[in-house]
C-alpha positions in Angstrom: -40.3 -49.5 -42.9 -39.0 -46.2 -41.8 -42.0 -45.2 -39.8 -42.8 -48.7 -38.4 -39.1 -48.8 -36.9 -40.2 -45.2 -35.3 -43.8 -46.4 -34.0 -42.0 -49.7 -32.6 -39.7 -47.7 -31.0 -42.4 -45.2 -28.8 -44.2 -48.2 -28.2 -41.2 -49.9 -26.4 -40.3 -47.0 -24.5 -44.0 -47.0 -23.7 -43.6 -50.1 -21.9 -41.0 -48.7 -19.3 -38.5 -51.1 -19.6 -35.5 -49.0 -20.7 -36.4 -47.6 -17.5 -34.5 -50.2 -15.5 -30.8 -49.7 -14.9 -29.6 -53.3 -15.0 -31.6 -53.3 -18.5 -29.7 -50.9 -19.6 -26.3 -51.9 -18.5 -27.2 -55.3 -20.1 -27.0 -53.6 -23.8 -24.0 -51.4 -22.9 -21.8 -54.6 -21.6 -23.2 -56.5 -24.7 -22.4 -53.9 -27.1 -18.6 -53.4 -25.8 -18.4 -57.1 -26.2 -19.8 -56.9 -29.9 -17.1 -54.0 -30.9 -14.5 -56.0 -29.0 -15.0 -59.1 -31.3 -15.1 -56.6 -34.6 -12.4 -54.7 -34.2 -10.5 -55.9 -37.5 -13.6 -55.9 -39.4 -14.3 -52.2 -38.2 -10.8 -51.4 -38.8 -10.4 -52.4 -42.3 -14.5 -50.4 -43.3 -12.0 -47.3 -41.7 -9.7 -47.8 -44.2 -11.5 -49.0 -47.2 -13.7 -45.4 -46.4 -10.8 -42.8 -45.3 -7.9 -44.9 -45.7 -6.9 -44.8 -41.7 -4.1 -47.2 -40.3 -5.2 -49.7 -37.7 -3.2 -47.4 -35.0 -5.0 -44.6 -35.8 -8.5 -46.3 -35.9 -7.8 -47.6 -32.6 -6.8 -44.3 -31.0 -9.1 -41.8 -32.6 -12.3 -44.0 -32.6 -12.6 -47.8 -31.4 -10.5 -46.9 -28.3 -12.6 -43.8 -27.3 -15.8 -45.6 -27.7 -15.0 -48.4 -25.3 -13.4 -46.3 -22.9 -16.8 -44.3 -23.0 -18.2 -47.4 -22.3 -16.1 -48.8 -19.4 -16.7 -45.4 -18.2 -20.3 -45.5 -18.3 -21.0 -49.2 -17.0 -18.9 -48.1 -14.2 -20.8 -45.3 -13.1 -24.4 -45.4 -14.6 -25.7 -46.7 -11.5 -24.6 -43.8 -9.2 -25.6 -41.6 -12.0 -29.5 -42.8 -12.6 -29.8 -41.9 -8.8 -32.1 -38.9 -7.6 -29.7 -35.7 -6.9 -30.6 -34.1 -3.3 -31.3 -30.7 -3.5 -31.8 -28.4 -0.5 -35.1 -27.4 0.4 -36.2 -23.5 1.2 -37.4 -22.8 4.7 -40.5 -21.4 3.7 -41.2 -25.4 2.2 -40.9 -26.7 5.8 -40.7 -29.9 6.5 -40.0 -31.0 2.5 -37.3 -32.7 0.3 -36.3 -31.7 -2.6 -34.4 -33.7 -5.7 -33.6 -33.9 -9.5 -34.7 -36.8 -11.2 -32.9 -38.2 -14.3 -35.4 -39.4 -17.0 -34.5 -40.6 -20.4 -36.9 -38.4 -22.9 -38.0 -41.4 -25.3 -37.2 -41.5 -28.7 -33.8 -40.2 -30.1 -32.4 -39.9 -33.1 -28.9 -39.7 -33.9 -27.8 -38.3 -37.2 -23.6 -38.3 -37.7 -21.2 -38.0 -39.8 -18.5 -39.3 -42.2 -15.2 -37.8 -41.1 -15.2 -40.5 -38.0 -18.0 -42.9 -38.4 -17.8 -44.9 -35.8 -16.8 -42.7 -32.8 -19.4 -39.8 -33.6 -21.9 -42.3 -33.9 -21.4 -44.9 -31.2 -20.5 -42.2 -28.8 -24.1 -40.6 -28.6 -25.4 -44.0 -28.5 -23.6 -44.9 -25.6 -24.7 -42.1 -24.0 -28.5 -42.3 -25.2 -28.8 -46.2 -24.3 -27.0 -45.8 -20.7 -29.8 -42.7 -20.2 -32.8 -45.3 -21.3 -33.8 -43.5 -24.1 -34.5 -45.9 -27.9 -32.5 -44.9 -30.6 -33.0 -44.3 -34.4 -29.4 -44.1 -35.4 -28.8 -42.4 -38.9 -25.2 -42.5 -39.7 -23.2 -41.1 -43.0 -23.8 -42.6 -46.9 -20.2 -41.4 -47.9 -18.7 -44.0 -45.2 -20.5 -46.8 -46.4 -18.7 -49.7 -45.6 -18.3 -48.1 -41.8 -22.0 -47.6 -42.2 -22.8 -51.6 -42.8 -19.9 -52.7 -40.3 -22.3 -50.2 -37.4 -25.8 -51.7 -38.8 -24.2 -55.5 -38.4 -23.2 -54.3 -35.0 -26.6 -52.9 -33.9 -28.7 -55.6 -35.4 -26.9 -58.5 -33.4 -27.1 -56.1 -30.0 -30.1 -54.3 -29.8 -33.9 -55.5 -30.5 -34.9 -52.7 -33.4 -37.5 -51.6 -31.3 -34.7 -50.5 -28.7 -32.3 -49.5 -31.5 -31.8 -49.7 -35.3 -29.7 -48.0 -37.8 -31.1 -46.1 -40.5 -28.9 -45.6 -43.6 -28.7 -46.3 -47.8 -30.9 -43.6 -49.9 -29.8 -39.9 -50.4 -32.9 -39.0 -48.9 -32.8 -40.8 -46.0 -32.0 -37.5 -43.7 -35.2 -35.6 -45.3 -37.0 -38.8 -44.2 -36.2 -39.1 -41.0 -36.0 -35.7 -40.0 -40.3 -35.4 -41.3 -41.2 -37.4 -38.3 -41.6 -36.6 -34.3 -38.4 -37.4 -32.1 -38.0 -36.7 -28.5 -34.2 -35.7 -28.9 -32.2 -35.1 -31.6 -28.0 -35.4 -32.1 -26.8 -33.9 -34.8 -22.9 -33.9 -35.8 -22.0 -32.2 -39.1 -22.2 -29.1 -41.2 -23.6 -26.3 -40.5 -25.8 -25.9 -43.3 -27.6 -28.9 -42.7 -27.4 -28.5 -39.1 -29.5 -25.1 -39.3 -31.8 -27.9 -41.8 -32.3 -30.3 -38.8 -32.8 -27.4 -36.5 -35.9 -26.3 -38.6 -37.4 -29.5 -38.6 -36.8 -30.0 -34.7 -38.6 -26.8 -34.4 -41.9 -28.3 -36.5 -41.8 -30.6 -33.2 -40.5 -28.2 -30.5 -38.2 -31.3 -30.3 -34.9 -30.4 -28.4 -31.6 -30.7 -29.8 -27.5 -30.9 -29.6 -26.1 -30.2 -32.4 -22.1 -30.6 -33.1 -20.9 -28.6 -36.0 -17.1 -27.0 -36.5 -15.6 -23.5 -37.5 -12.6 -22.1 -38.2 -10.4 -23.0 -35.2 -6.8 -21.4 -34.6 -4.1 -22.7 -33.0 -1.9 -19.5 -31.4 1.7 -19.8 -30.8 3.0 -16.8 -28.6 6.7 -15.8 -28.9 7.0 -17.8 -25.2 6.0 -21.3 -26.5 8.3 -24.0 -27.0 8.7 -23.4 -30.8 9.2 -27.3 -31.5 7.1 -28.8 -29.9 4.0 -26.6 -30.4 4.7 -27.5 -34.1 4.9 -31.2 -33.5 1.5 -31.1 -31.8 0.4 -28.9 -34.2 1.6 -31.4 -37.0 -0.2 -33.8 -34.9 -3.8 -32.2 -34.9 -3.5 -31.0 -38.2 -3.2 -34.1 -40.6 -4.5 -36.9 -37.9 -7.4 -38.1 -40.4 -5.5 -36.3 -43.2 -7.3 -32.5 -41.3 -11.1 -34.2 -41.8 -11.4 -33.2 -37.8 -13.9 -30.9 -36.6 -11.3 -29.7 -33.8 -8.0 -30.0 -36.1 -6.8 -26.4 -35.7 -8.1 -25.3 -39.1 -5.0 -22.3 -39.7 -1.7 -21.2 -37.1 -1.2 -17.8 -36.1 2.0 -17.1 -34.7 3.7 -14.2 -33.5 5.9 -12.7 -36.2 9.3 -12.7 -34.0 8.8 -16.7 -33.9 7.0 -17.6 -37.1 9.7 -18.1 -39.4 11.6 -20.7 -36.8 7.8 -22.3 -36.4 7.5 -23.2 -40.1 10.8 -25.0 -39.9 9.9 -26.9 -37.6 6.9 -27.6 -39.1 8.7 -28.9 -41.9 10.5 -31.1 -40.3 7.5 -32.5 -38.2 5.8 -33.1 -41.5 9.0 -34.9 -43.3 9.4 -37.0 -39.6 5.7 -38.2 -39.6 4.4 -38.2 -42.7 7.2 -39.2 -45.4 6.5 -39.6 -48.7 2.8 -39.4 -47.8 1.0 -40.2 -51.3 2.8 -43.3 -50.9 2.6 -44.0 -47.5 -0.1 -46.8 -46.8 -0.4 -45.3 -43.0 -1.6 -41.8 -44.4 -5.3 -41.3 -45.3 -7.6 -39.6 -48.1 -10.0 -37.7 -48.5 -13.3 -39.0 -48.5 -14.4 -39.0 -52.1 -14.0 -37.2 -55.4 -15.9 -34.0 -54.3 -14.4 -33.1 -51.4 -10.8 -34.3 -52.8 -11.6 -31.7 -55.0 -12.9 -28.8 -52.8 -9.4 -29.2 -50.8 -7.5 -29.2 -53.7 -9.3 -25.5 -55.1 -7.9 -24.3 -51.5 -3.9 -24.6 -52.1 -3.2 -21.1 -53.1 -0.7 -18.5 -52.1 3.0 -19.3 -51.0 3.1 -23.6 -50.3 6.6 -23.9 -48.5 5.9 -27.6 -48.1 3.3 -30.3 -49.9 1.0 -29.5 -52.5 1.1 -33.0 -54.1 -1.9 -34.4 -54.9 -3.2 -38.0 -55.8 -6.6 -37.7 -57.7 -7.0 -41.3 -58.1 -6.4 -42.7 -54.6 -8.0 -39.4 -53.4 -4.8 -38.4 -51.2 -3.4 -34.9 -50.9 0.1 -34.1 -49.2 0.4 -32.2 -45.8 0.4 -28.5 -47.0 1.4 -25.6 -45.4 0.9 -22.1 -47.2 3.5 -19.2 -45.7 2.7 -16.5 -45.2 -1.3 -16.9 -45.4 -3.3 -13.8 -46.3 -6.6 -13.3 -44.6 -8.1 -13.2 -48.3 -6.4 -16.6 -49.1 -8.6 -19.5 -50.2 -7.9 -21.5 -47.2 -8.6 -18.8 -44.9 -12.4 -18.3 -46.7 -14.2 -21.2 -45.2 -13.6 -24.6 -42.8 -10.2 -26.2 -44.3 -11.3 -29.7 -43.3 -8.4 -31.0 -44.9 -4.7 -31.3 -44.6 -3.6 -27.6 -45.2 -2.4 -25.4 -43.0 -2.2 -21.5 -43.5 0.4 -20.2 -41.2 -0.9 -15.9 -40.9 1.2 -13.5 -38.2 0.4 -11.3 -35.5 2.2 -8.6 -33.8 -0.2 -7.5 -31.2 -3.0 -9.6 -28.8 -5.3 -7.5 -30.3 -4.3 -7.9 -33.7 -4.6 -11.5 -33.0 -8.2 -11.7 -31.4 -9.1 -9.0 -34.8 -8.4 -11.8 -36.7 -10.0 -14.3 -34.8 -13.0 -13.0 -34.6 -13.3 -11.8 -38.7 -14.0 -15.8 -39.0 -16.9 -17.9 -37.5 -16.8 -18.9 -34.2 -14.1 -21.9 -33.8 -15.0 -25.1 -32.2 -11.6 -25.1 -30.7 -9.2 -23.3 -29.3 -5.4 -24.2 -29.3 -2.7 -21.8 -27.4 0.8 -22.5 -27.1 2.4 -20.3 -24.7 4.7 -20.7 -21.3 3.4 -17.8 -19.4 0.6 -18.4 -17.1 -1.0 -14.8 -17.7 -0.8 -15.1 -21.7 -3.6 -18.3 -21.2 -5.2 -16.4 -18.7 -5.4 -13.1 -21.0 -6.5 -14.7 -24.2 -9.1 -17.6 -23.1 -11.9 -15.5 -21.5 -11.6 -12.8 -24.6 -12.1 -15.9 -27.1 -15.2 -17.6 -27.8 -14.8 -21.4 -28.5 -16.6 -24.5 -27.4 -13.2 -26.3 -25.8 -9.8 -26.3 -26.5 -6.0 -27.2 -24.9 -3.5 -24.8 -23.9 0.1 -26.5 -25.2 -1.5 -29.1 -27.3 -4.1 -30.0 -29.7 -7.4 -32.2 -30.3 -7.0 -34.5 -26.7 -9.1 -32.0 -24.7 -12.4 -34.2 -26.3 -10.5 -37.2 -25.4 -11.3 -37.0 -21.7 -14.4 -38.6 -20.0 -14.2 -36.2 -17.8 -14.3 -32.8 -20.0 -17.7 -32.3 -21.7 -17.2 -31.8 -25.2 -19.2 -29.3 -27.7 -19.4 -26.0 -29.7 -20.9 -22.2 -28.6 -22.4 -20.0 -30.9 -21.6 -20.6 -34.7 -19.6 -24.3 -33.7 -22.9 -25.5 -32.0 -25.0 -26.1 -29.0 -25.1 -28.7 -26.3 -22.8 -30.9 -25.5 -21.6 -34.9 -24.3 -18.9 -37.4 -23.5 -18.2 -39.4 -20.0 -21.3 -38.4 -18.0 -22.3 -35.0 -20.0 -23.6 -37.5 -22.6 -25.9 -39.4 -20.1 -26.8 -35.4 -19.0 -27.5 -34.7 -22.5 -30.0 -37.5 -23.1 -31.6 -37.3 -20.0 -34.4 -34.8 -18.7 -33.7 -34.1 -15.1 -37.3 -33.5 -13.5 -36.9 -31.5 -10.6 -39.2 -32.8 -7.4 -40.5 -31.1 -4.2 -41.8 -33.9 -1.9 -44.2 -32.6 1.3 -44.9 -33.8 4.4 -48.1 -34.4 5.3 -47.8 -34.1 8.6 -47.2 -30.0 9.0 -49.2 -27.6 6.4 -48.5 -24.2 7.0 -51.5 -21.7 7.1 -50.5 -18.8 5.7 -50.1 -19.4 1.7 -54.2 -19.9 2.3 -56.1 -17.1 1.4 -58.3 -15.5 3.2 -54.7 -13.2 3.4 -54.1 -10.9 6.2 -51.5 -8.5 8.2 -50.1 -11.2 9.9 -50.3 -13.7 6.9 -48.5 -11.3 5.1 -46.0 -11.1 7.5 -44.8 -14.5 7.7 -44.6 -14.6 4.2 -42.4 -11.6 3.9 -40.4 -13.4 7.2 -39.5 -16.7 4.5 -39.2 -14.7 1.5 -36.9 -11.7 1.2 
């Protein structure tokens, strides 16, 4: 079935119909329709699989992914146009332009912690470039899973695009056979796994992963409200965020009055949070209990767990040791080590003693601290007095460097990403300069050496 839905799909891309813009703007209007008439049914697979509030689904993944797509029906037909390029003298008389072209067959592989946004995202973005689509999302968010597959099925022929999802081996299948792209949002370790079967196929990839990333409060930030956001970032999706600043580092003359308000951020948002129906889980019993091995050290607030509904409290371990639990791998859950630093250098030291972060968070007032500290860290994106909202802009391309990932997408970077831009050089006919002919000579040479130097 597998391999018939990917043979069905080369066929069909075969045929050059994606090619056609209005073709394609015909799926993206239909699909916003389709997730427009869902919403409630989408909303209540979030919380039957991580337990989000309606609000929250909204904001952190329905909303995004039809604002993608308002963004992208609005635009798609300045984007599919050829991009005029400037032509060299020695290529006289010539144009020159880029050409967008979808690469074929995509496949799409994402993940649990948001389900619908890091899967519907992509597609927007492979769809709008003209590309079919093999869409393979997460088992553990299974009811998100069959809500996306419903959604698909009554949009898209499967030949255009078709969900993939059910076994435990499903990945290992898919990944065995020939794409034309590959999206990858997840782990690292089975991110480096799709990465060596893309390279069977010299198939090109993005691939979205994570890391450890910090959230730096100088002794010039506005102590209270740096710990709000922070609060904010943290325990949206109870810390199962890719770009939740994973661990604070605040400068030891302020970190004491930080944690206090910290405290009282958590109490304000989140009270009573086993309890409160509004407050997520974790996504099942393995990773409930991964989490839970990571609350060591000095917990000034939280700790509370709830190991049948799957729910731990916000945590926040002061002060945090570098050789803390929490401090020895991805968090990706709601505790937050609070370390100190004395020094910028101290800070980047510890920075860099962890893989590279995804995202950057600084909280400072001073315009030369942000200027100072972002070129010496590497991070794929990031906000400078506030957490995760830099990847909620169409306009700021969103991915990871290094360690965090490669490639990236959202607004028009995603139509980039699953596009192939082939770059053109159209020649007149009417003028063709003599001396690139050989028989070469002095004065051949010349005029070459005249265009090129």
């Amino acid at each position: 079935m597998l391999e018939k839905t990917i043979e069905a799909q080369r066929a069909y891309f075969k045929t050059d119909i994606t090619l056609n813009v209005n073709f394609r703007l015909g799926y993206l209007k239909k699909l916003k329709a389709a997730i427009k008439t869902r919403e409630k049914t989408i909303v209540a697979a979030l919380k039957s699989d991580l337990g989000k509030s309606a609000e929250e689904s909204y904001m952190s993944e329905i909303g995004m992914v039809l604002e993608d797509l308002s963004y992208h029906i609005k635009k798609l037909k300045k984007w599919v146009k050829p991009i005029k390029r400037s032509s060299p003298l020695a290529q006289f008389p010539s144009k020159s332009y880029m050409l967008p072209s979808p690469y074929g067959n995509v496949l799409i592989i994402s993940p649990w912690n948001y389900p619908f946004l890091l899967s519907m995202q992509p597609l927007v973005g492979a769809i709008a470039a003209g590309n079919t689509v093999l869409l393979k999302p997460s088992r553990s968010s299974a009811a998100t899973s069959a809500v996306m597959n419903e959604i698909i099925e009554s949009v898209f022929p499967p030949e255009l695009a078709a969900c993939a999802y059910g076994s435990d081996d499903i990945n290992n299948a898919v990944l065995e056979h020939k794409f034309d792209y590959i999206f990858f949002t997840g782990g690292k370790d089975v991110g480096k796994t799709v990465y060596a079967a893309a390279s069977k196929f010299l198939t090109p990839v993005t691939l979205e992963l994570g890391g450890k990333s910090p959230a730096v409060v100088d002794k010039t930030a506005k102590i209270d409200l740096a710990a709000k956001r922070v609060v904010f970032g943290k325990f949206l999706n109870v810390g199962q965020t890719c770009v939740a600043p994973d661990y604070a580092i605040v400068h030891e003359s302020v970190a004491d009055r930080f944690v206090e308000h910290v405290k009282f951020w958590i109490r304000k948002l989140y009270p009573d949070a086993l309890a409160n129906p509004d407050y997520g889980k974790i996504i099942n019993a393995r990773h409930f209990e991964r989490v839970k091995s990571l609350i060591d050290g000095n917990v000034v607030i939280g700790g509370g767990c709830d190991e049948n509904a799957h729910k731990i409290e916000p945590t926040v371990i002061y002060p945090a040791t570098l050789d803390c639990a929490a401090m020895q791998q991805e968090i990706f859950g709601p505790i937050l080590p609070v370390l100190t630093y004395s020094t910028d250098d101290e800070l980047i030291k510890i920075i860099d003693e962890h893989p590279t972060p995804l995202a950057f968070y600084l909280f400072t007032s001073k315009t030369k601290n942000e200027k100072s500290l972002l070129p010496r860290v590497g991070f794929g994106g990031g906000c400078v007095n506030d957490t995760i909202i830099h990847l909620a802009s169409t306009q700021l391309p969103f991915g990871g460097v290094g360690g965090s990932g490669m490639g990236s997408y959202h607004g028009k970077k995603s139509f980039e990403t699953f596009s192939h831009y082939k770059s053109v050089l159209k020649k007149s006919n009417a003028i063709d300069l003599p001396f690139r002919y050989t028989p070469y000579s002095k004065k051949k040479d010349k005029m070459i050496r005249f265009f090129l130097k």
